[in-house]
Every structure is written in structure tokens, then in C-alpha cells.
Steps between C-alpha positions, in 0.01 A plus 500: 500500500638853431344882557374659130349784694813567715878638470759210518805782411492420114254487208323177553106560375449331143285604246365108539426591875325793378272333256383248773441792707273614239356185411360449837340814500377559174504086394734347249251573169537817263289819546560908511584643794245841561725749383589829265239389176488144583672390178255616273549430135471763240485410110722767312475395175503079309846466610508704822392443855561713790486343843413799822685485815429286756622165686469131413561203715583115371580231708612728753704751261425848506608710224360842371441792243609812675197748600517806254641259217361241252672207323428477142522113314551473153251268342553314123232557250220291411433331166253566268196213523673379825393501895758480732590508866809662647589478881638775657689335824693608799801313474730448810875373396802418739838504345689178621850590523418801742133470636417819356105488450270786284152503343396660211209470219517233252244444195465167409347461144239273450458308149232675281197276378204567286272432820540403862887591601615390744676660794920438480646254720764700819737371714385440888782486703495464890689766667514318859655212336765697277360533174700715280196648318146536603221682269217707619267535279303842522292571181385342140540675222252355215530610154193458193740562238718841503264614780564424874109491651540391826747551809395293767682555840536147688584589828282589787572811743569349842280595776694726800430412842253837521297353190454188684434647823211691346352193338494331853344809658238531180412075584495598867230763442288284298472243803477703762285773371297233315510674187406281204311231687202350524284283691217343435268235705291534807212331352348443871294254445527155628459214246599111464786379336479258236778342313448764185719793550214821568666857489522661837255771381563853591366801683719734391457800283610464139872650418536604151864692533847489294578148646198299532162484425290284787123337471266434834260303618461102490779495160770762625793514278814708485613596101851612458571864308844535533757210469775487752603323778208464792444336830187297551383381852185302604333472808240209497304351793277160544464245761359142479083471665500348882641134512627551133845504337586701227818642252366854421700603172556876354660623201545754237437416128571677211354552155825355373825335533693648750834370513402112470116525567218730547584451914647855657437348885331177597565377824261266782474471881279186718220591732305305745186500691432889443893590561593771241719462210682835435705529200763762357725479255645708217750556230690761303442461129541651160085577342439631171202781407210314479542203737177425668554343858212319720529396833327195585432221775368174564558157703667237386344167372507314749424734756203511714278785556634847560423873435642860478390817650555700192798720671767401200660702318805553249707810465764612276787757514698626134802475555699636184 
């Protein structure tokens, strides 16, 4: 074991050291680092590509375009007739005899074809384990004959700790302030189970907002308006008649496939002789616009007699 972050007398921190440093903080994939004009690419002319200032790090490399500056990348012409795909990379080298190490822009020229080029092949080196060249690739050129018509930038803009820190407190808000939730259920009426699944009705107004739109009474439904990412709970209740046994069973069903199956939640709980079978359970889960959701109960086959007091219910929560 030896000190990276301490003086030892002599120069001793290696630009190896360094990139694990980074890679544990940022992780050991390629992105740009929030900085100057984040990289962005600017077409000058069919042979001509300016790149803005900013920072980029690649397996735990950082290198940069100086803020106030641009680089500029010379690109080859297209062909008449022909497509083509050029990749304009970040390429790391270290020189062998004296482990001097740079980075600077590379095009790599794809082959033209009448349709469907492909992108060019680069080299992927692995910096931890010594690699003497490792490519970063940062944007496709594509080319419809003399014409470039597309730059498409391929790296994402990492996420500081303040962006992320915001997202938590926005998620935080939603749950604790209950914003973009609903509940629905509360039928309160007492009925007898059977062993088809009945909807736990609802007394609830009806919601007809940004995220959901809700039915009530005896068929009470939740339909999905915005996809995303949402939490779904259920409360249900039932318990088996005096001197009876009984598996009361809840779940949530879907107008379609959801994951597997149309099941968001099922889940089941015994009763006997009039003691009360309480059930929650939930699950975080990605619903698309339009998903219809019904919460339902019954008792299982074999079960004996048993009813429900009608104080169900089944809320939700968006989450992103």
C-alpha cells in the first residue's frame, strides 16, 4: 500500500493513479464532463468540423478543448451517389520508449456504399491494463453524397453531484407532498368473496389530471396519461365466515402485458373463523400512457366462506 494523496519527498502520483481516481468517481465508461460548451460540434463547411471547448472523460482519462478556443477537424469529401459514415474519435496514445501519453482528434473514414454504411471499425484499448492506444469515439459524421446531413454527438453530459441532488429532492417532493398520486377504493360495503376476482369498487371522486385518469363506483379503474416510472400499492382486506378457513387473494391486473403478464401486484394471506386477513404489498414499475389498472379480490378455490368490508384500496405515486 502507498499514499497517492500524500507527499513521500519525490514525484510519486501517476497519471494511472489518477485515472482510477477518476474512474471511481465518475465510472470507467466515456462521457463529457459539464464544462466551457460541452464539446459541441459545429459543421463549417463538407470538409470542416469545429469542435467548442469543453472536457471529455474515457475510461478514466480526462482531456480537454481550452475555454475561449475551438478545435477544428478536417473531414475528406464525400462521393457523388455514395453514403458514408466517418467517426470522429478521441484518441488517447502512450509512446513506449518514454511513457509520454496525449489525446487528440482522429477521423476515421468509413467505406462509402450506395445504401446503409456502416459505421468504421476503432481501436478499444484498456488504459488500466496498459494499452498503448484507446479511441473515444465522440460524433458520426454521415455523408448522402458531397453533402454531410447529419452530425450526431454520441456522448452523454455527465450529471454533477448538484444535478443529482436536485433529482432526489424533486422524487422526495413527489412522495412526501403526494403530488402525482392517487388513490382510489373505499367502496364500504361489505360483500362475499367468491373465487372470481370482483374489483374493490370505489368511493372516491373521479381524477382526470396530467397523470391519471380514475373511474368509481363498483368497476374503479386507474388509466395511465403519462408513461414513466410509478409506484403502485394495495391495501386489501377479507376474513374467512365463523368456523371457516379461507386464502383471501388481491391483485392488480392490467389491460396488457406488463413485463411477463398482465399481473402489476398479486399477493394472498389465510384467515380463520372471522380473524382478518390484511394485505399490502407494492412495486415500483415502468407504465406506459394508456395502461388501464384494476384492483381486484377474491378467495381462493378451495377456500371456505369469507367476506370483505369494502375498506380496500390501491394507490399510486409517479415517480419520473
Amino acid at each position: 500500500m502507498e499514499i497517492v494523496s500524500g507527499r513521500v519527498g519525490r514525484p510519486h502520483v501517476t497519471s494511472q493513479q489518477f485515472r482510477q481516481i477518476i474512474e471511481g468517481i465518475v465510472g470507467d465508461g466515456s462521457c463529457i464532463l459539464p464544462s466551457g460548451e460541452n464539446l459541441e460540434p459545429e459543421l463549417v463547411s463538407n470538409n470542416s468540423l469545429k469542435i467548442r471547448s469543453g472536457m471529455m472523460c474515457h475510461h478514466g482519462n480526462v482531456s480537454s478543448v481550452k475555454i475561449g478556443t475551438y478545435d477544428e477537424v478536417e473531414l475528406t469529401n464525400g462521393s457523388q451517389g455514395m453514403k458514408r459514415i466517418d467517426l470522429v474519435v478521441n484518441r488517447y496514445t502512450r509512446n513506449e520508449e518514454d511513457n509520454t501519453e496525449k489525446n487528440e482528434w482522429i477521423v476515421i473514414m468509413g467505406t462509402p456504399a450506395e445504401s446503409n454504411p456502416t459505421v468504421p471499425e476503432y481501436t478499444k484499448g484498456n488504459l488500466q491494463e496498459g494499452d498503448l492506444v484507446d479511441d473515444c469515439p465522440a460524433f458520426e459524421v454521415h455523408f448522402d453524397g458531397i453533402n454531410i446531413t447529419e452530425v450526431t454527438k454520441m456522448l452523454e453530459i455527465a450529471q454533477t453531484n448538484k444535478d443529482l441532488s436536485n433529482k432526489l429532492t424533486k422524487l422526495n417532493d413527489k412522495i412526501n407532498n403526494r403530488k402525482n398520486n392517487v388513490l382510489i377504493g373505499k367502496w364500504g360495503k361489505t360483500w362475499n368473496l367468491s373465487t372470481t376476482p370482483k374489483n374493490i369498487g370505489s368511493s372516491k371522486p373521479i381524477v382526470d389530471d396530467d397523470c391519471y385518469k380514475t373511474t368509481t363506483g363498483a368497476n374503479a379503474t386507474v388509466t395511465i396519461k403519462q408513461s414513466g416510472l410509478y409506484c403502485v400499492t394495495m391495501y386489501a382486506q377479507g376474513s374467512a365466515s365463523q368456523g371457516a378457513s379461507a386464502c383471501i387473494q388481491a391483485q392488480v391486473i392490467a389491460n396488457r402485458t406488463i413485463v411477463d403478464d398482465n399481473y402489476v401486484l398479486f399477493g394472498a394471506q389465510y384467515s380463520y373463523n372471522e380473524f382478518p386477513a390484511n394485505l399490502n404489498m407494492s412495486r415500483i414499475i415502468y407504465l406506459e400512457n394508456g395502461t388501464v389498472l384494476s384492483p381486484q379480490i377474491r378467495k381462493s378455490d378451495a377456500s371456505g366462506a369469507a367476506a370483505t368490508t369494502g375498506s380496500s384500496y390501491m394507490e399510486m405515486v409517479k415517480l419520473a
